[in-house]
VEXTOR-161925 format. One record per residue (C-alpha): residue number from 1; x, y, z. Coordinates in pm, 1 decimal, decimal comma. Layout:
BEGIN
{site NUM; {X; Y; Z}};
...
This chain:
BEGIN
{site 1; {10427,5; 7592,7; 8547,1}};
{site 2; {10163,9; 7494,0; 8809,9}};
{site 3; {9849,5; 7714,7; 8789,3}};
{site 4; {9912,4; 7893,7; 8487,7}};
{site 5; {9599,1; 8100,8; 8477,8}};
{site 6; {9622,3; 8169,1; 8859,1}};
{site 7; {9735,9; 8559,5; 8771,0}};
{site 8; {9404,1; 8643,0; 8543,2}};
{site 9; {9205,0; 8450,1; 8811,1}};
{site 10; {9377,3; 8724,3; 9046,6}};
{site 11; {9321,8; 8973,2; 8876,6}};
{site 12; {8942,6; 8910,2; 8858,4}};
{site 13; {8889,6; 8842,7; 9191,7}};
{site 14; {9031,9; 9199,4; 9294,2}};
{site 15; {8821,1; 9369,1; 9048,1}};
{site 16; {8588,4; 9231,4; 9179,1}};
{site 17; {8636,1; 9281,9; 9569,1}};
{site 18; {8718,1; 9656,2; 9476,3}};
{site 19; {8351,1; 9703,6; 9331,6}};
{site 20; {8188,9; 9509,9; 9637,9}};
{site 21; {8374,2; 9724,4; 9868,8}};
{site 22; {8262,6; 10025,0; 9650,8}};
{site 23; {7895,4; 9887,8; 9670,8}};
{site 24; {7938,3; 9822,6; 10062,3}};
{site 25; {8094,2; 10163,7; 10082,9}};
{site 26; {8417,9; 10073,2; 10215,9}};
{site 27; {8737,5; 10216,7; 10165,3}};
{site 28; {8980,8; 9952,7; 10328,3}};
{site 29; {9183,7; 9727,1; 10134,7}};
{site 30; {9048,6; 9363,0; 10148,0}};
{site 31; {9385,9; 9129,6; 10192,0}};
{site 32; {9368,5; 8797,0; 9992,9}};
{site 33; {9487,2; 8466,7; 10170,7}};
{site 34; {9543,0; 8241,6; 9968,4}};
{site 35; {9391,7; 7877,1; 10080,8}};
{site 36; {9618,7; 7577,5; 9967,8}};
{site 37; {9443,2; 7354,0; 10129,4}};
{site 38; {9543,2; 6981,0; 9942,3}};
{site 39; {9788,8; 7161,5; 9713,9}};
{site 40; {10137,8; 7105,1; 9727,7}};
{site 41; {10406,4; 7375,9; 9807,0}};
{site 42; {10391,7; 7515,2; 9474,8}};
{site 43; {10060,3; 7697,6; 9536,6}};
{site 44; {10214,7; 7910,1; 9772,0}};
{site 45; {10478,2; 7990,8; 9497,2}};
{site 46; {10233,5; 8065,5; 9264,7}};
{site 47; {10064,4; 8271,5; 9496,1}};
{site 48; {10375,8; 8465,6; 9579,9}};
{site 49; {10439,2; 8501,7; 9228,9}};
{site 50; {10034,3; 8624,7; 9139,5}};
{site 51; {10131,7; 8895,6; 9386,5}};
{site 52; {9930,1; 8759,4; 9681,6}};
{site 53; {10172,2; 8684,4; 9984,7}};
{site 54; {9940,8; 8563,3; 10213,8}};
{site 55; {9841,7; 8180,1; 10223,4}};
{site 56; {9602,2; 7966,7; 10427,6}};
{site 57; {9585,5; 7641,1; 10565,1}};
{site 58; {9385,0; 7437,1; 10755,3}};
{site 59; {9617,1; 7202,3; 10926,6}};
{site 60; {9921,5; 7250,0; 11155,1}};
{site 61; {10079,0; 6961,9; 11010,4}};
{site 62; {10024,9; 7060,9; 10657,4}};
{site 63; {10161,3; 7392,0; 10645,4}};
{site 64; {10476,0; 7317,0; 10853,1}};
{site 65; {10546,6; 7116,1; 10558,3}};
{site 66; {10509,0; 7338,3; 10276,6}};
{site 67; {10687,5; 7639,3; 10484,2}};
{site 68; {10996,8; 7349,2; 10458,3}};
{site 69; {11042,8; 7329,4; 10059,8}};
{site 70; {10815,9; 7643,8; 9996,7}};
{site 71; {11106,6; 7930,8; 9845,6}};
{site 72; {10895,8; 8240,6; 9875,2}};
{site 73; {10868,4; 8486,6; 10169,4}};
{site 74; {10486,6; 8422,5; 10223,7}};
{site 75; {10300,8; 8508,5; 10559,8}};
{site 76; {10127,7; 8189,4; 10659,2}};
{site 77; {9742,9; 8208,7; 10830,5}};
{site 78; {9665,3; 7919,2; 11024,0}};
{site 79; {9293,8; 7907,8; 10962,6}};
{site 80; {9134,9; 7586,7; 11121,1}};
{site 81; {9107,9; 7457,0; 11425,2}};
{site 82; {9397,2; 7404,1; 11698,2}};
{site 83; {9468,5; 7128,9; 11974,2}};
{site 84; {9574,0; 7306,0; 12258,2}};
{site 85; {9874,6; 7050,9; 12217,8}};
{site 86; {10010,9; 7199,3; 11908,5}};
{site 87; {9993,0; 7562,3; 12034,2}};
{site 88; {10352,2; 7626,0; 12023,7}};
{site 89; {10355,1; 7576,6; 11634,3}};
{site 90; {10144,3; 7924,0; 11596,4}};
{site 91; {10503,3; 8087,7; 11634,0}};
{site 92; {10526,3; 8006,0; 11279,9}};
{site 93; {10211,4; 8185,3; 11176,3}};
{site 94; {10166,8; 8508,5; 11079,8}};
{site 95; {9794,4; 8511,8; 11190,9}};
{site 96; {9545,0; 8278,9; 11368,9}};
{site 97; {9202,6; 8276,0; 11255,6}};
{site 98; {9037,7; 8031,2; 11487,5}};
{site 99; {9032,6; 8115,5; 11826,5}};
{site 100; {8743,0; 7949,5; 11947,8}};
{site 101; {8714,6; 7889,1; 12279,6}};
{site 102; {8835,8; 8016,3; 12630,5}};
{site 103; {9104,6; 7705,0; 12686,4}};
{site 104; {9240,6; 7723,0; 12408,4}};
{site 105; {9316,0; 8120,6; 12421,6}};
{site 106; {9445,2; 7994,7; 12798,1}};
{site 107; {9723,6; 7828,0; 12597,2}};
{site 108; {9794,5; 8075,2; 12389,5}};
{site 109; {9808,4; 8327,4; 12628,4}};
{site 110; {10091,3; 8104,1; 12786,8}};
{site 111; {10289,5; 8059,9; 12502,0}};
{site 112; {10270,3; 8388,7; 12426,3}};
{site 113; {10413,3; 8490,2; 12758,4}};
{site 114; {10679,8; 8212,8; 12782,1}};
{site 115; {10802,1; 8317,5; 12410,9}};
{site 116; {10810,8; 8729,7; 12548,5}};
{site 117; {10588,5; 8821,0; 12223,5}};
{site 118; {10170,9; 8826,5; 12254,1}};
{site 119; {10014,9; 8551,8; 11975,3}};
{site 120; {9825,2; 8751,8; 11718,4}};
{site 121; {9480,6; 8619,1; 11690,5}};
{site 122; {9105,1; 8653,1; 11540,3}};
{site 123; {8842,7; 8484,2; 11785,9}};
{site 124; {8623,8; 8298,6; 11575,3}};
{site 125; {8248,0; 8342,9; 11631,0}};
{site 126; {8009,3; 8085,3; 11531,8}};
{site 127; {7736,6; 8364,3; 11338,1}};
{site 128; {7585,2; 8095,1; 11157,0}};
{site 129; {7462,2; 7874,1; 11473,5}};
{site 130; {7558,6; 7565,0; 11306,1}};
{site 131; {7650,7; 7266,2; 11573,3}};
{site 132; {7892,5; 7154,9; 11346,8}};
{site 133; {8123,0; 7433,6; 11357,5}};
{site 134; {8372,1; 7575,4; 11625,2}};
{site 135; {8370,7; 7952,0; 11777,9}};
{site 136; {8177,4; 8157,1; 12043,5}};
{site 137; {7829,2; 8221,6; 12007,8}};
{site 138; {7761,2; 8599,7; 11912,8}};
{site 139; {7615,0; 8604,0; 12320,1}};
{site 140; {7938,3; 8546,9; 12494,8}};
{site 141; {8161,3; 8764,2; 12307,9}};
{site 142; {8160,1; 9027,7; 12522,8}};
{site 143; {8220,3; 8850,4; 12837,9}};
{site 144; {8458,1; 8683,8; 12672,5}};
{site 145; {8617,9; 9040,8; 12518,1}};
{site 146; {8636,0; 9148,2; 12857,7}};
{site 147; {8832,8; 8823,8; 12944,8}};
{site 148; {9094,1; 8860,4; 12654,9}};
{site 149; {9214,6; 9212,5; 12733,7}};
{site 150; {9318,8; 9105,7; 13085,9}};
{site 151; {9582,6; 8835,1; 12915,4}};
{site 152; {9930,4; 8941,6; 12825,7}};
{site 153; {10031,2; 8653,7; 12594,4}};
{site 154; {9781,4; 8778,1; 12330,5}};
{site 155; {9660,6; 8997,9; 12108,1}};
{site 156; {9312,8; 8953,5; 11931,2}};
{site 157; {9307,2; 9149,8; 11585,6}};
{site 158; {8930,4; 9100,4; 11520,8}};
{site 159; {8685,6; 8827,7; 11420,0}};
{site 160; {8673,8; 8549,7; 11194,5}};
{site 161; {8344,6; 8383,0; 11074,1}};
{site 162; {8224,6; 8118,8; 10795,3}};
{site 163; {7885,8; 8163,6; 10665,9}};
{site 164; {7634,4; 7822,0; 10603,4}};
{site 165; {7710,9; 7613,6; 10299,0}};
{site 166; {7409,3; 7691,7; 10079,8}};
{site 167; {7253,5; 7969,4; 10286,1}};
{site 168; {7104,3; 8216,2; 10060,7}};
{site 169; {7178,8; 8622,2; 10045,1}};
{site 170; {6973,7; 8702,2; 10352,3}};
{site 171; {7122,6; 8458,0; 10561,1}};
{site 172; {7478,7; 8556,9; 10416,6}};
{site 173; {7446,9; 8903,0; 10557,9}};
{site 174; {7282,8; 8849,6; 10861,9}};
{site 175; {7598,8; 8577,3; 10925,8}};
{site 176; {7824,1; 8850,6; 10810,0}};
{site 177; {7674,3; 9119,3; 11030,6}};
{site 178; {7678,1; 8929,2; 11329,1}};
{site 179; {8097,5; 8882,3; 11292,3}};
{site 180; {8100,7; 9235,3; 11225,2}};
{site 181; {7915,2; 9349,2; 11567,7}};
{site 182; {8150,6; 9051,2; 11699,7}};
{site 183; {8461,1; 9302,5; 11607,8}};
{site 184; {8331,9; 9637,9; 11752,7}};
{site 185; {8246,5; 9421,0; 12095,4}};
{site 186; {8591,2; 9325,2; 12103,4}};
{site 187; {8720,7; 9691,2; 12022,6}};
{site 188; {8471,7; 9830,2; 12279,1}};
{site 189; {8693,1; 9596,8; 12512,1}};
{site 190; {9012,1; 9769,8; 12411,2}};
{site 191; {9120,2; 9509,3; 12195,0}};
{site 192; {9256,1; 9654,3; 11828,3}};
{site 193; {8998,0; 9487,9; 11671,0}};
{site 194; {9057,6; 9571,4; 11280,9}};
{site 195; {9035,0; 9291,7; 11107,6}};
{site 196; {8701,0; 9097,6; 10995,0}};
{site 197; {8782,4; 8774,3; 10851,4}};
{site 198; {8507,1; 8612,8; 10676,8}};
{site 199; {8433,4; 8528,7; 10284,1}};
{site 200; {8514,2; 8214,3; 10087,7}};
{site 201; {8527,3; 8127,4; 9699,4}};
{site 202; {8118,3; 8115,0; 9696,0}};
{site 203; {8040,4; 8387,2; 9922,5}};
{site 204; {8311,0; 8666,4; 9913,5}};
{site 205; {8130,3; 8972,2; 9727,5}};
{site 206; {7844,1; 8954,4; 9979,9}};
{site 207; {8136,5; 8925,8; 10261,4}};
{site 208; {8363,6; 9237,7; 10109,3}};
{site 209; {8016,0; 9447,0; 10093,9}};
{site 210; {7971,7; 9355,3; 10466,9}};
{site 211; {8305,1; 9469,5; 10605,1}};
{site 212; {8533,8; 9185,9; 10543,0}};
{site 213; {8930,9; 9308,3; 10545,6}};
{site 214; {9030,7; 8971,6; 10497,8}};
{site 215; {8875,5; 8697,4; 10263,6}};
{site 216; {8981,1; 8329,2; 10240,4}};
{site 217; {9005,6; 8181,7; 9934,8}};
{site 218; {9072,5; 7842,8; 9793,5}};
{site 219; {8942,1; 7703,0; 9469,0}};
{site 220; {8803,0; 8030,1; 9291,9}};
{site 221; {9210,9; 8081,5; 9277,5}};
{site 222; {9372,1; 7746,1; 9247,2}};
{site 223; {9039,4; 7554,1; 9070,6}};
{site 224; {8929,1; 7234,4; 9176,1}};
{site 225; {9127,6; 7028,3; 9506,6}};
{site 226; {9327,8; 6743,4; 9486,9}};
{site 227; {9133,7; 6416,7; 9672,8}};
């Protein structure tokens, strides 16, 4: 069986995101997605089967192919970036993560209206400041908030961020904090803001302690990726 230890890894990692939430002083459950990222289908089995039925990935292209030959009832999270030109495929997804930038909510918005059911999403907010990565800067979220609740063909359930590789505890929770004001911007707007999206294999505790009801995780579950 693939990932054999995956269900005491589980286990673990809950214990552990129930006493960061207790240290954080939050009584919410955290939901797990499951990132199977370079894995084949059988991740999200194993998943399934660990008793975590949400999965991750980063690529359109990828996960349509797993949800094909994958034989568990999983919700799928579309995670990374979208091309505007793939926009359709979100009917598939349970969640989008990565809303991160006016033109592309545009599309959604219009698929969501053509299809006659909003597109759940998270606007991604780039809390870090790195160049490298996609989402709003903390600035423009409200004008942007304010933007979003006008638009039919979506729905925006809170805010995702991902912290700097390397950055050190301070830096973690100032990241953190930033996606969290993000999400009470965008409920201040109307928006049902609940969800805070942020946390991966390395950084996760500090996330949970700083509000996170959803963390991402990849290789603290299934070990290390495939090349």
């Amino acid at each position: 069986m693939p990932f054999p230890e995956l269900g005491e890894r589980v286990a673990a990692v809950k214990a552990r995101i129930a006493e960061a939430a207790k240290r954080g002083g939050h009584i919410r459950e955290v939901t797990i997605v499951a990132v199977t990222k370079t894995h084949g289908h059988e991740a999200a089995e194993a998943a399934w089967s660990a008793g975590i039925p949400d999965v991750g990935e980063n690529k359109v292209q990828e996960a349509l192919g797993k949800m094909v030959v994958a034989g568990v009832p999983v919700r799928w999270h579309l995670i990374g970036h979208l091309q505007r030109n793939k926009v359709r495929s979100l009917d598939r997804f349970f969640l989008f993560h990565a809303l991160d930038s006016s033109r592309l909510a545009d599309a959604i918005g219009r698929v969501g209206i053509d299809r006659g059911a909003p597109i759940e999403v998270l606007l991604q907010v780039n809390a870090a400041g790195e160049e490298t990565k996609g989402g709003l800067d903390p600035a423009n979220v409200a004008a942007e908030a304010e933007r979003l609740a006008g638009m039919a063909g979506i729905v925006v359930r809170g805010a995702m961020t991902m912290a700097r590789l390397g950055a050190d505890e301070r830096e973690l929770r100032e990241t953190f904090a930033a996606a969290r004001e993000a999400r009470r911007v965008l409920a201040d707007a109307g928006h049902p803001a609940t969800e805070l999206s942020m946390g991966m294999s390395n950084d996760y505790e500090i996330a949970v302690e700083e509000g996170a009801t959803m963390v991402r995780l990849g290789s603290i579950l299934f070990g290390a990726r495939e090349p």
